[in-house]
C-alpha positions as a Python dict, from the first residue, in 0.01 Angstrom:
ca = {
    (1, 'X'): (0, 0, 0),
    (2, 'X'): (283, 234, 87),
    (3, 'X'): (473, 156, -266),
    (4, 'X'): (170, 213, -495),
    (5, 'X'): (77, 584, -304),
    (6, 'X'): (461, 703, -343),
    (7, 'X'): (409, 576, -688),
    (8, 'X'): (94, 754, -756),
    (9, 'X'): (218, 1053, -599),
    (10, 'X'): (520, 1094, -829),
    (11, 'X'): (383, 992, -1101),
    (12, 'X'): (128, 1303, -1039),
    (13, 'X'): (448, 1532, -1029),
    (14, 'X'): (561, 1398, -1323),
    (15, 'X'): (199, 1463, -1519),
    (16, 'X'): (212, 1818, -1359),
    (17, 'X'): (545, 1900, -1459),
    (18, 'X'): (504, 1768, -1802),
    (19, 'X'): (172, 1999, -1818),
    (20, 'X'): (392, 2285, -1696),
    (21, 'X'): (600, 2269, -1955),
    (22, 'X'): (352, 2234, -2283),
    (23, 'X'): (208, 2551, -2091),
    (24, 'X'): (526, 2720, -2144),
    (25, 'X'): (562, 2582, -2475),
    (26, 'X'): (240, 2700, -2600),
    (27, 'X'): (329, 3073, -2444),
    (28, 'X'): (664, 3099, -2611),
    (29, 'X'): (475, 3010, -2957),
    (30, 'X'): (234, 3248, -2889),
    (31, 'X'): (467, 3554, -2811),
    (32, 'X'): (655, 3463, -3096),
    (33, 'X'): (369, 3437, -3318),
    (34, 'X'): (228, 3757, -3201),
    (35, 'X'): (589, 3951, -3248),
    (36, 'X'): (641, 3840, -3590),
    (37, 'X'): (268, 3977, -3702),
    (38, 'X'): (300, 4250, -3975),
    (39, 'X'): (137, 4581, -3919),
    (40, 'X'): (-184, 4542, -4086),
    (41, 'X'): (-232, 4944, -4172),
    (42, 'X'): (29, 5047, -4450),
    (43, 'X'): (198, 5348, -4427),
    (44, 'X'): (54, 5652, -4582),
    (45, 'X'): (380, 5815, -4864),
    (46, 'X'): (298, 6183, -4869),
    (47, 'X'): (241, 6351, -5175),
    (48, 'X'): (545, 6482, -5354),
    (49, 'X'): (588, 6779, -5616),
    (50, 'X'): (823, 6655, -5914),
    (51, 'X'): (1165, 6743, -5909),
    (52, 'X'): (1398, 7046, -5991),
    (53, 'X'): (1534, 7015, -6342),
    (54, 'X'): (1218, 6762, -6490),
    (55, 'X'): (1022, 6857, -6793),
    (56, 'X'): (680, 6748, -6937),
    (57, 'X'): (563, 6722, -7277),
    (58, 'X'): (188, 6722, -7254),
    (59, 'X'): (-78, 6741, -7527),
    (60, 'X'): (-382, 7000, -7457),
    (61, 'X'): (-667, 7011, -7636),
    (62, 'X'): (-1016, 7257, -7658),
    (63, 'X'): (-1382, 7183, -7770),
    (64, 'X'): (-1430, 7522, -7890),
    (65, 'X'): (-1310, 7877, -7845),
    (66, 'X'): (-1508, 8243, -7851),
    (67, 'X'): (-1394, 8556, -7907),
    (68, 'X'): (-1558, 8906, -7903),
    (69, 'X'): (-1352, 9088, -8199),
    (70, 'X'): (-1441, 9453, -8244),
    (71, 'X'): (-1760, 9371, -8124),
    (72, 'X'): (-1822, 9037, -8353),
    (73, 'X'): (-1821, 8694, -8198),
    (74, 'X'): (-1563, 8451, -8355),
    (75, 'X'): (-1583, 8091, -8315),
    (76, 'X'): (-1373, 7784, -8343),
    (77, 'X'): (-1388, 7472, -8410),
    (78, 'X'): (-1211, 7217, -8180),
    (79, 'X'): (-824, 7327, -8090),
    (80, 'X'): (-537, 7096, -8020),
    (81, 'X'): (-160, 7161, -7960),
    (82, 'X'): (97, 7061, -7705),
    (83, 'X'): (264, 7239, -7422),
    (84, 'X'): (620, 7172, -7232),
    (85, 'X'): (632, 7220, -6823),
    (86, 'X'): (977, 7287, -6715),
    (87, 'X'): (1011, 7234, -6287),
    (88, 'X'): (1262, 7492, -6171),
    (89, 'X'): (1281, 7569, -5745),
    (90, 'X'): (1043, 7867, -5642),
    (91, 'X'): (1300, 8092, -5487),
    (92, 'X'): (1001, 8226, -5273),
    (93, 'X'): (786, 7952, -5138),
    (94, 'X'): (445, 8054, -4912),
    (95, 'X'): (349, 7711, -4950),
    (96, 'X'): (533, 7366, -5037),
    (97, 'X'): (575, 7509, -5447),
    (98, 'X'): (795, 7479, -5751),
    (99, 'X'): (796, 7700, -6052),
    (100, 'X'): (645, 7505, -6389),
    (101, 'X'): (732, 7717, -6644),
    (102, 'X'): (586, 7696, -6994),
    (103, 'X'): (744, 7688, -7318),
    (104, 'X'): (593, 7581, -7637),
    (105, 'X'): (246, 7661, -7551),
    (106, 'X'): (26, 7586, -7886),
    (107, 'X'): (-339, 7530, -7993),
    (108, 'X'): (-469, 7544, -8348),
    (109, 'X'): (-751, 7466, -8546),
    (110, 'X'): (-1047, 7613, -8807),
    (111, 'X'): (-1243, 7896, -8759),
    (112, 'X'): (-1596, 7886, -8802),
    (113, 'X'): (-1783, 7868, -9040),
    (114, 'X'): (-1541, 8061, -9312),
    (115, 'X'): (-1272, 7761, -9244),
    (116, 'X'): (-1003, 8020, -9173),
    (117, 'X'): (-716, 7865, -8879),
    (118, 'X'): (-649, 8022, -8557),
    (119, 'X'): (-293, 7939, -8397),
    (120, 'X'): (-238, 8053, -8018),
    (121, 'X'): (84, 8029, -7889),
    (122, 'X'): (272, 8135, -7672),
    (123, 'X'): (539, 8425, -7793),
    (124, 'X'): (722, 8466, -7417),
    (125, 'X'): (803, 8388, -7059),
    (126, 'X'): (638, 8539, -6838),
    (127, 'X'): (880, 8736, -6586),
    (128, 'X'): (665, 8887, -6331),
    (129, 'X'): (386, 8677, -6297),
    (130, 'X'): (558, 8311, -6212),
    (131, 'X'): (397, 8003, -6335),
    (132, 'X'): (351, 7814, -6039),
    (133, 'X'): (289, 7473, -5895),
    (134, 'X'): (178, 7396, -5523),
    (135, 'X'): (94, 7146, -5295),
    (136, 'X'): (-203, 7247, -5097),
    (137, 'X'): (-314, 6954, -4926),
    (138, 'X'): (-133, 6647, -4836),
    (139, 'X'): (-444, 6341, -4790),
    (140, 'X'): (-626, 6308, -5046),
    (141, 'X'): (-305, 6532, -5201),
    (142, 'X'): (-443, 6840, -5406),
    (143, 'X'): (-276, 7103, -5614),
    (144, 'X'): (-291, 7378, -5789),
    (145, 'X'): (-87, 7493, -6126),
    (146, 'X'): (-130, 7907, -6216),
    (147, 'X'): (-9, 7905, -6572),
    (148, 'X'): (134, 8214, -6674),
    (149, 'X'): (141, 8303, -7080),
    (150, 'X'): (210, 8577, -7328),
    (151, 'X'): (0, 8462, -7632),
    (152, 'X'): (-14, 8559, -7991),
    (153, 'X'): (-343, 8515, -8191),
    (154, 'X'): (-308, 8472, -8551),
    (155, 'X'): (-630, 8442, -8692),
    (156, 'X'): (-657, 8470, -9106),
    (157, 'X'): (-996, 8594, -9160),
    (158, 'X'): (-1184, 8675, -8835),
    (159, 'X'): (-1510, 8741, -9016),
    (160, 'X'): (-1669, 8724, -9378),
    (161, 'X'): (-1620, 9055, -9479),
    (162, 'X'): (-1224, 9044, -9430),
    (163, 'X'): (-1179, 8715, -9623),
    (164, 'X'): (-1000, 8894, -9911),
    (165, 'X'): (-730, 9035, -9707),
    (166, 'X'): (-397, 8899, -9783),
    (167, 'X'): (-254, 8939, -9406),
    (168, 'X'): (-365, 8761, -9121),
    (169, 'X'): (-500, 8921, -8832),
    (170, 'X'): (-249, 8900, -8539),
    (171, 'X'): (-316, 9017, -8193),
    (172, 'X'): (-131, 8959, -7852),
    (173, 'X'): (-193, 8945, -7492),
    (174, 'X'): (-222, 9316, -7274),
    (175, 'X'): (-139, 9132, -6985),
    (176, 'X'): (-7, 8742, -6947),
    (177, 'X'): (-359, 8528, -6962),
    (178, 'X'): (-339, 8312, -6617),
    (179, 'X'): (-478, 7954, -6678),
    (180, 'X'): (-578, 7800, -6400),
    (181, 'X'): (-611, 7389, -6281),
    (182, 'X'): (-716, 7196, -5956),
    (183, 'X'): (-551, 6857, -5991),
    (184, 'X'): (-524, 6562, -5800),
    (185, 'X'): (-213, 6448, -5947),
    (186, 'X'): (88, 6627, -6167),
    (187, 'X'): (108, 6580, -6433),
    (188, 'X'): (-193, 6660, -6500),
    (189, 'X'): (-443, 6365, -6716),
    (190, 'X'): (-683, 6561, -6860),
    (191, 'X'): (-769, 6813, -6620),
    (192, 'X'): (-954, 7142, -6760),
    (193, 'X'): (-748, 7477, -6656),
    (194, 'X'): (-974, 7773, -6639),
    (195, 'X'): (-901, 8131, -6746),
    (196, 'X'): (-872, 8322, -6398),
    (197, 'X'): (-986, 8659, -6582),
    (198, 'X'): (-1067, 8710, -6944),
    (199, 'X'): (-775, 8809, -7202),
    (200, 'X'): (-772, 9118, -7384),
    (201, 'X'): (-580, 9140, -7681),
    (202, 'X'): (-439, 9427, -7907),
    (203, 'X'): (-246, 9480, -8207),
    (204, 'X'): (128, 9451, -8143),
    (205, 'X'): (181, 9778, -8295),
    (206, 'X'): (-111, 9939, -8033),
    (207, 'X'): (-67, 9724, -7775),
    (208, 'X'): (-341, 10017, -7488),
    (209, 'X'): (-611, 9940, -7781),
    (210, 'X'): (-783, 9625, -7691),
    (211, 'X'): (-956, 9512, -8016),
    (212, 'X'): (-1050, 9099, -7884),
    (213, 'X'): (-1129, 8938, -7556),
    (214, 'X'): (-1115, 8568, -7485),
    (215, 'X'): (-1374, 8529, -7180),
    (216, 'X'): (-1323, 8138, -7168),
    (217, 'X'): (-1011, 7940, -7230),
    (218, 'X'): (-1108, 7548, -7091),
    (219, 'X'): (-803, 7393, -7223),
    (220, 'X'): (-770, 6984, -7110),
    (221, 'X'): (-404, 6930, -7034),
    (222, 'X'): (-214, 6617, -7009),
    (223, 'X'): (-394, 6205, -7039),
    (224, 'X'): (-611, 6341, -7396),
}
């Protein structure tokens, strides 16, 4: 009787101890487990303006364009062309901005109805008024481009009545037109830029006399 309860009583100690140590077995698995997890939420990259020294070739193209000439409306038909973003720094940064500047800056197409062309391009740089690009808002990122341009209008028979003249009429810009685009992304893929005030052209040999007006420039840039 005295052999078989010292037997039962270490084999108990031996059952506990093995249980003991699964225990710990089963918590060191665990921990491990749980350490090696990956973090389920992916980290958010900000929003980034492209860098100093890149360029973009980007086609642009219109539906249609009106302008009041001496009085007369002049129509187009559809307008396409292509324009070239150079990034340069902003050497005067209120916000996270680089400088896009322009070059190349061309739309043509038929005038309406007479089947005359139009060509607008642009015939400068801009020095005061900086074509910029900024970063206003990091998630969901948003932008905004102010395009600055110098156009020339070269239109070859603004209405009927001048259809015999030899010359085309050319016209340029008073002031540097200022297109403007929200975008969600740069470059842009076929975002509309809006005129932020209308364009009043004059003859380059008058250049006070304003003798057109563009009130609405929606040019699509970029993704066309």
């Amino acid at each position: 009787m005295t052999m078989s309860a010292r037997r039962r009583k270490g084999f108990g100690r031996r059952l506990a101890a093995a249980a003991a140590a699964a225990g710990m077995t089963v918590l060191v698995a665990a921990g491990a487990a749980g350490a090696a997890a990956p973090d389920e939420t992916p980290e958010q990259i900000p929003p980034s303006l492209p860098a100093v020294g890149e360029t973009f070739d980007l086609p642009m193209a219109m539906e249609g364009l009106e302008l009041t000439i001496n009085g007369r409306t002049v129509t187009t038909g559809p307008l396409q062309g292509n324009v070239t973003f150079k990034i340069e720094e902003n050497p005067d940064p209120l916000t996270p901005s680089v400088l896009a500047t322009p070059a190349g800056f061309k739309l043509s197409g038929q005038v309406e109805p007479d089947g005359g062309t139009i060509t607008i391009e642009q015939n400068d740089v801009a020095i005061d008024a900086k074509s910029v690009l900024k970063l206003t808002q990091q998630f969901p990122p948003r932008y905004e481009q102010v395009v600055s341009l110098p156009l020339s209008v070269t239109i070859d028979h603004p209405e009927a009545s001048t259809a015999e003249q030899s010359e085309p009429l050319v016209l340029t810009t008073k002031e540097p037109g200022q297109l403007v685009g929200s975008l969600t992304q740069f470059p842009p893929r076929g975002d509309v830029y809006q005129l932020e005030n209308p364009i009043d052209l004059a003859l380059p040999d008058d250049p006070n006399t304003t003798i057109a007006t563009i009130d609405k420039f929606p040019v699509k840039v970029g993704g066309i």
